[in-house]
C-alpha atoms as one frame of an Amber mdcrd trajectory, in Angstrom:
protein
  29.689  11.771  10.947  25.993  10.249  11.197  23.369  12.486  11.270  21.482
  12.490  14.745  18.900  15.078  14.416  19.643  16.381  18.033  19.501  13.130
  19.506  22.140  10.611  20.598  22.082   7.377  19.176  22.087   3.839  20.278
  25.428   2.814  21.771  25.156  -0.541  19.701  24.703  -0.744  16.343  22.871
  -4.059  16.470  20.112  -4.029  18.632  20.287  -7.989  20.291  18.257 -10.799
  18.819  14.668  -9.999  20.600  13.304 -12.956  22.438   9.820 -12.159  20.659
   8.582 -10.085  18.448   6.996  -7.107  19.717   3.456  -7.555  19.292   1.996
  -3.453  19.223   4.189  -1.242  18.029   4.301  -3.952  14.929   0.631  -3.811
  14.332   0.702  -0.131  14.900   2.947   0.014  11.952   1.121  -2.749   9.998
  -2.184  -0.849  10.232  -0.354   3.148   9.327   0.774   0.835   6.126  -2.730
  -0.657   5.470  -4.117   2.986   5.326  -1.175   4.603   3.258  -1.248   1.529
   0.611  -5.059   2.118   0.555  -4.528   5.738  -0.728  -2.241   4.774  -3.336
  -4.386   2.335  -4.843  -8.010   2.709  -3.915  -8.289   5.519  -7.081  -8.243
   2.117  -9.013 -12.080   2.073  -8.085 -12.823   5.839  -8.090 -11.731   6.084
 -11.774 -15.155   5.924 -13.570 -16.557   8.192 -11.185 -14.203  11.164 -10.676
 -13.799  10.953 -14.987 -17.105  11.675 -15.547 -17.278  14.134 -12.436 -14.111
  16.621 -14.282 -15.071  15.761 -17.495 -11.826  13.311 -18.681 -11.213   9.905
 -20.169 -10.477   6.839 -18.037  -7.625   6.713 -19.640  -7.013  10.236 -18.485
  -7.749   9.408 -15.068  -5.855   6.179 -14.876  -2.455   8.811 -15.262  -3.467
   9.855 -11.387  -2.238   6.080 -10.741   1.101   6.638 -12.591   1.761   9.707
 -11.264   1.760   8.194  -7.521   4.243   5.231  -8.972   6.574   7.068 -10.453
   6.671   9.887  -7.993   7.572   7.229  -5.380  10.229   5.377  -7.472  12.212
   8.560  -8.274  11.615  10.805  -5.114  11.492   8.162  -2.471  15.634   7.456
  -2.317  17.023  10.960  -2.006  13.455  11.697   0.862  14.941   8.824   2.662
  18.458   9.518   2.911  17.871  12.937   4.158  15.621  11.708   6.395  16.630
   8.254   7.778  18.108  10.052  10.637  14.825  11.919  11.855  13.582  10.609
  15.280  11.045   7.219  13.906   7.769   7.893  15.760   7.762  11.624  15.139
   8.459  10.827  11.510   5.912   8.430  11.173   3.497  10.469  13.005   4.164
  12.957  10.662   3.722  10.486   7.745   0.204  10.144   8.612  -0.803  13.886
   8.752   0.703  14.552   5.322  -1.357  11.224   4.320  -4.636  12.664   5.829
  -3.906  16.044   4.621  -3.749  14.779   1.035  -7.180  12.778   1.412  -9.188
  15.669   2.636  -7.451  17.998  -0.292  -8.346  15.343  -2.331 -11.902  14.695
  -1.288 -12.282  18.807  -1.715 -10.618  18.935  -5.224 -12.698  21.150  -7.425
 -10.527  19.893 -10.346  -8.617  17.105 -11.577  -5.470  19.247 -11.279  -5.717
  19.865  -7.590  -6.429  15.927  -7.098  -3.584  15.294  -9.020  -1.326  17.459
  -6.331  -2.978  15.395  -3.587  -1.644  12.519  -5.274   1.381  13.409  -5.813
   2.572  15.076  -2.255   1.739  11.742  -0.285   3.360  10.023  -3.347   6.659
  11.720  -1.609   6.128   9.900   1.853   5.309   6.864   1.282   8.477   5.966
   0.061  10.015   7.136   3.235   7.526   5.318   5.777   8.226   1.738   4.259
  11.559   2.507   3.861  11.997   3.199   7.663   9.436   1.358   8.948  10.932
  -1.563   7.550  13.735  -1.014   9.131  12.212  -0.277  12.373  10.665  -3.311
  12.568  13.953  -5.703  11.917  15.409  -3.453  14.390  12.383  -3.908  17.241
  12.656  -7.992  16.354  16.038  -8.193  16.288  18.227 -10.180  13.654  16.790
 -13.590  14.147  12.807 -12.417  13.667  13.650  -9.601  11.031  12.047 -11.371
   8.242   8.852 -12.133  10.275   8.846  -8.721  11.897   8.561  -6.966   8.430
   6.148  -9.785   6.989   3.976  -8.980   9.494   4.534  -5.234   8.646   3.876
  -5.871   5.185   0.443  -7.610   6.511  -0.742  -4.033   5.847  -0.419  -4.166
   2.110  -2.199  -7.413   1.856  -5.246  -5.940   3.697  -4.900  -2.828   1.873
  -5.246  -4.772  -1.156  -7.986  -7.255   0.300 -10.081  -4.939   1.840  -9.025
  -1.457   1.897  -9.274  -1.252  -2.178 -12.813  -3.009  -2.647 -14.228  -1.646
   0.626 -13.179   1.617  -0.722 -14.656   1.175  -3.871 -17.894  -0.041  -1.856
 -17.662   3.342  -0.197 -17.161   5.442  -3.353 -20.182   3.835  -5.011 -22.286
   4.471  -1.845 -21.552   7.851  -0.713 -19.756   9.262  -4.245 -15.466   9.052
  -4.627 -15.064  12.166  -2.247 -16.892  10.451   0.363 -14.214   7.491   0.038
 -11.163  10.201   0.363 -13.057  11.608   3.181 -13.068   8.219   5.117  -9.563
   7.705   4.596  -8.611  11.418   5.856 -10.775  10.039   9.106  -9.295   6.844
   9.258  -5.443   8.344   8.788  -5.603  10.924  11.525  -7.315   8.664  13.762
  -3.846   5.965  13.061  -1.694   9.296  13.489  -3.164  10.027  16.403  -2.513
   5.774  17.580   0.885   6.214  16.806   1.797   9.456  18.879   0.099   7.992
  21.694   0.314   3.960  21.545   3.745   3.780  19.495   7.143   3.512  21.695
  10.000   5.355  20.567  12.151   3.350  19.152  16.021   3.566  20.010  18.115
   5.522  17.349  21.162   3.663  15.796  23.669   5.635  13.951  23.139   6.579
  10.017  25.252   7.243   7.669  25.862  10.337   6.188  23.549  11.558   2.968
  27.218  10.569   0.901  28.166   7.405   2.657  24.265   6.134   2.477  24.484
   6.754  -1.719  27.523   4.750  -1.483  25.188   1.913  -2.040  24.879   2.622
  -5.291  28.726   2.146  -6.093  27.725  -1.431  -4.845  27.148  -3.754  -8.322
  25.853  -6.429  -6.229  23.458  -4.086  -4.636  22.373  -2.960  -7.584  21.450
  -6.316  -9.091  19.129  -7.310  -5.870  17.336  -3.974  -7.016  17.236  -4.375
 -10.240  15.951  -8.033  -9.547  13.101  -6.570  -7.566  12.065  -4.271 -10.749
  11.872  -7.380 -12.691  10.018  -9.651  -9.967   7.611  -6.833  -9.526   7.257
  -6.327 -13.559   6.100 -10.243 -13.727   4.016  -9.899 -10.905   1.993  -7.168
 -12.356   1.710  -7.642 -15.833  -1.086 -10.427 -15.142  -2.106  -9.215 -12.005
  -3.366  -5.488 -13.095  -5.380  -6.994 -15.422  -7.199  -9.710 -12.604 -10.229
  -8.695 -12.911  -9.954  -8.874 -17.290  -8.386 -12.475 -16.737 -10.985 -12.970
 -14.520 -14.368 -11.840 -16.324 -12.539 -12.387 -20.295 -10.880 -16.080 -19.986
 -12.530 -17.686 -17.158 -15.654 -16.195 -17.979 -16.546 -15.306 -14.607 -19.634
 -13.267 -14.313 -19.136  -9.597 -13.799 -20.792  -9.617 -10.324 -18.798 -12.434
  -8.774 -14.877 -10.865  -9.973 -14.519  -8.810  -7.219 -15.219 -11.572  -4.567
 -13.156 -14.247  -6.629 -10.204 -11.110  -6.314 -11.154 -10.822  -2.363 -10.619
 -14.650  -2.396  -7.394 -14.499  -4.015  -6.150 -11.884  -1.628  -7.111 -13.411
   1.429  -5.262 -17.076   0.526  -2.619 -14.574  -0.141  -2.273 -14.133   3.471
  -0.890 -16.935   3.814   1.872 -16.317   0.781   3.195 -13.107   3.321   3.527
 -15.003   6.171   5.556 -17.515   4.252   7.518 -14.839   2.620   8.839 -13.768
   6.162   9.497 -16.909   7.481  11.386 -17.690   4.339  13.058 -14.559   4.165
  14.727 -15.177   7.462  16.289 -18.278   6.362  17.024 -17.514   3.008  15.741
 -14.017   1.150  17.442 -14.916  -2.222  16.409 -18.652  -2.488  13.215 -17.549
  -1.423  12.950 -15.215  -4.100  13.774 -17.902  -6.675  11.359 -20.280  -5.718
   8.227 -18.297  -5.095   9.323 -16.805  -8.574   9.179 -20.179  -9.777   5.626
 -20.994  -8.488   4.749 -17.708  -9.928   6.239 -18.932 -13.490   4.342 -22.066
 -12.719   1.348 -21.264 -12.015   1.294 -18.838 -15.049   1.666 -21.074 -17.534
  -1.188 -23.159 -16.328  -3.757 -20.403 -15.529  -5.296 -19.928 -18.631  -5.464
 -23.987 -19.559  -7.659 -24.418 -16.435  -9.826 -21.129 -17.100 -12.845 -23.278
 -17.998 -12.816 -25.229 -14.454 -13.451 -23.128 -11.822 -13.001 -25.909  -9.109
  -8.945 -25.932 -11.155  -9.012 -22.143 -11.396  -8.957 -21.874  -7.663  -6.689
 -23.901  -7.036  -4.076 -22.200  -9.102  -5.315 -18.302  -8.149  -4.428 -19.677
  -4.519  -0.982 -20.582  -5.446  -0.627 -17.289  -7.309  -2.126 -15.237  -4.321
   0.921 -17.169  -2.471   3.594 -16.288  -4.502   2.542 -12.565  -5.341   1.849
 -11.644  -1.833   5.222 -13.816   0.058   7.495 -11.348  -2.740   6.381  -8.256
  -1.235   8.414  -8.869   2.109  11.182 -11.492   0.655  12.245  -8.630  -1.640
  12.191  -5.996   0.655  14.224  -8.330   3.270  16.871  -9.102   0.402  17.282
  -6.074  -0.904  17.548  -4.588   3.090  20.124  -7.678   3.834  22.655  -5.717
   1.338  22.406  -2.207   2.587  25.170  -1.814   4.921  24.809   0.921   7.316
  22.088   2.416   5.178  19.174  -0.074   5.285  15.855   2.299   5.500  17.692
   3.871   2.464  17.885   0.290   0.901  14.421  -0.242   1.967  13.471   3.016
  -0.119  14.942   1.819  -2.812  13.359  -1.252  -3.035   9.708   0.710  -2.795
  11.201   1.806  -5.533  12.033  -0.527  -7.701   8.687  -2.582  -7.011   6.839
   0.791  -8.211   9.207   0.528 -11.083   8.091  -3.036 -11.445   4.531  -2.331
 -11.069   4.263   0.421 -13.845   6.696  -1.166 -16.329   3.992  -4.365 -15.572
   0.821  -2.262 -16.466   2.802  -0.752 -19.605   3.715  -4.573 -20.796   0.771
  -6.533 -20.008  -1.703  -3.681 -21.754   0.503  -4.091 -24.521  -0.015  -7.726
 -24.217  -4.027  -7.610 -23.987  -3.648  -4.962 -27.605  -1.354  -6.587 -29.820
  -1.646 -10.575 -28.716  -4.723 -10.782 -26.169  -5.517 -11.573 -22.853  -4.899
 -15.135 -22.823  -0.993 -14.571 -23.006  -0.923 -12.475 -20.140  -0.180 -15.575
 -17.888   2.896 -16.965 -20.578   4.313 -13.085 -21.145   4.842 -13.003 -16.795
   5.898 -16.442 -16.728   8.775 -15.573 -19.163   9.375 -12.561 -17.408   9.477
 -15.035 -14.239  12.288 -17.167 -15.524  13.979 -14.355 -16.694  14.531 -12.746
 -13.144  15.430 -16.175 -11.980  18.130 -16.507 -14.625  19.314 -12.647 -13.150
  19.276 -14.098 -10.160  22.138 -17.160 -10.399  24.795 -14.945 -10.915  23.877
 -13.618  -6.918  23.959 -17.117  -5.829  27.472 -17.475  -7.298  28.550 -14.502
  -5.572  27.653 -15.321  -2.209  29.285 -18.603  -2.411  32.576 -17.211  -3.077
């Protein structure tokens, strides 16, 4: 029986193909996701600061990142499945508290233990929230907008990352890191409050139960569009954690101009996650091929071109495309192939680009010790082609 939380659900399964897609409750959930991606990632700036405020290495610090990434990749599944039946706008709602809870502990944390707890207990919802809210979205759009609906979702991690990260990092250098945590608890309750008040409820559908929804993994086929998102996401961020070093160590751009060359490349990226919907919509696994393939491309060539910055643009534009139009094509494909169980799917795929995204840090600083910066571009490119080559057997499949 489906889990219904004391509610009834839709009589239809499949909501019909919206006319449109809905324009607020979207952005409502596009701007809860800009906030909650901010909090995962805007300790990338605090670092210095909070180190030499509880007396530990960088290095030390930078752990307060993994601990988030992992948390998510092997807590966020089983969270969703028990709670993909919960009424949506109450969970979200609830989402957001937890999120602004967190900050404020956080911005209060007399040591780097207690931060570390405020790290890791909004490390267990975010999961959930994309998860569903992916779903929520496809489901408000219908079946022919799905892909668009959830691009425009994902619009929130591609502001998160062009603005919420460096503006936080603005913050944290102006009014110290707690300051920054303190904005964001602000800034989180305010969106909680939005989305009790602004957000319709959306209409339930039925879930599967907690068993039937883990039936996905029994699924080989499902398993290899997750598995090809940990390896998309691994390419992706093995050169792209280390931006800023390609940025200031090969291209030799001055220290003060990286951060505005990054905004730059964020904001073309824009672009890349509007694409990626559209695509997705038409296509999710083709897509995923050939934006990987512009990814390989592009790769290769980055570091040849270092020296001209006029050339250098021009490729960190086509990278900001590809890197950005894989967050939603991924989650999309990986959605298309959960059954009855897609915010569980859509977990799983946070997931696996967490995965992606630590294994990534883990090879490319290996990269930067042992053979230098320069081959971080040619290490993700063959990382690239290899998730393309994982890929071809899925094509075969779904031709037969």
């Amino acid at each position: 029986m489906p889990e219904q939380d004391g509610r009834r659900p839709s009589s239809h399964g499949d909501l019909p193909a919206a006319a449109h897609i809905p324009v607020a409750p979207i952005a409502i959930l596009a701007v809860a996701g800009f906030l909650l991606v901010t909090t995962e990632f805007v300790i990338i700036g605090l670092i210095p600061a909070l180190a030499r405020d509880f007396g530990v290495t960088p290095s030390q610090a930078g752990l307060l990142v993994s601990l988030f990434a992992f948390t998510v990749t092997f807590c966020g599944p089983v969270l969703t499945a028990r709670l993909a039946g919960r009424e949506r706008k109450r969970l979200f709602t609830i989402i957001l508290l937890i999120f602004a809870g967190a900050n404020l502990m956080a911005a209060i944390s007399p040591n780097v233990w207690i931060l570390a707890v405020a790290r890791f207990i909004p490390a267990l919802a975010l999961p959930v929230f994309w998860g569903t809210a992916s779903e929520t979205a496809a489901q408000l759009a219908g079946p022919r907008h799905a892909g668009r609906a959830v691009g425009r979702v994902y619009l929130g991690i591609s502001a998160a990352l062009v603005l919420g990260v460096p503006l936080g990092t603005v913050i944290g250098n102006a009014i110290g890191w707690r300051g920054a945590f303190a904005v964001l608890a602000g800034l989180t309750l305010l969106a909680a409050l939005l989305m009790h008040v602004c957000m319709p409820r959306p209409p339930m559908v039925p879930v599967a139960s907690r068993s039937g929804q883990f039936s996905l993994l029994k699924s080989s086929r499902f398993l290899m569009h997750v598995l090809l998102s940990v390896l998309v996401f691994t390419a992706m961020f093995t050169s792209y954690t280390f931006l800023a070093e390609l940025l200031e160590g090969v291209a030799e751009i001055a220290p003060s101009w990286v951060g505005w060359w990054m905004m730059g490349f964020g904001i073309v990226g824009l672009l890349g996650n509007w694409l990626g919907g559209v695509m997705a919509d038409r296509n999710s696994l083709g897509a995923t091929v050939g934006f990987l393939f512009l990814l390989a491309v592009v790769m290769v060539i980055l570091v040849p071109v270092a020296s001209n910055h006029w050339a250098l643009s021009a490729v960190l534009a086509f990278w900001g495309i590809a890197y950005t139009a894989l967050f939603p094509i991924c989650q999309i494909r990986v959605m298309q192939h959960g059954q009855q169980a897609q915010a569980l799917a859509g977990t799983l795929n946070v997931s696996a680009a967490n995965a992606g995204t630590g294994l990534g840090a883990v090879v490319g600083g290996w990269v930067i010790s042992e053979l230098g910066t320069a081959f971080l571009g040619y290490v993700s490119a063959a990382l690239a082609v290899v998730a393309v080559l994982c890929a071809l057997p899925l094509f075969r499949q779904s031709n037969q």
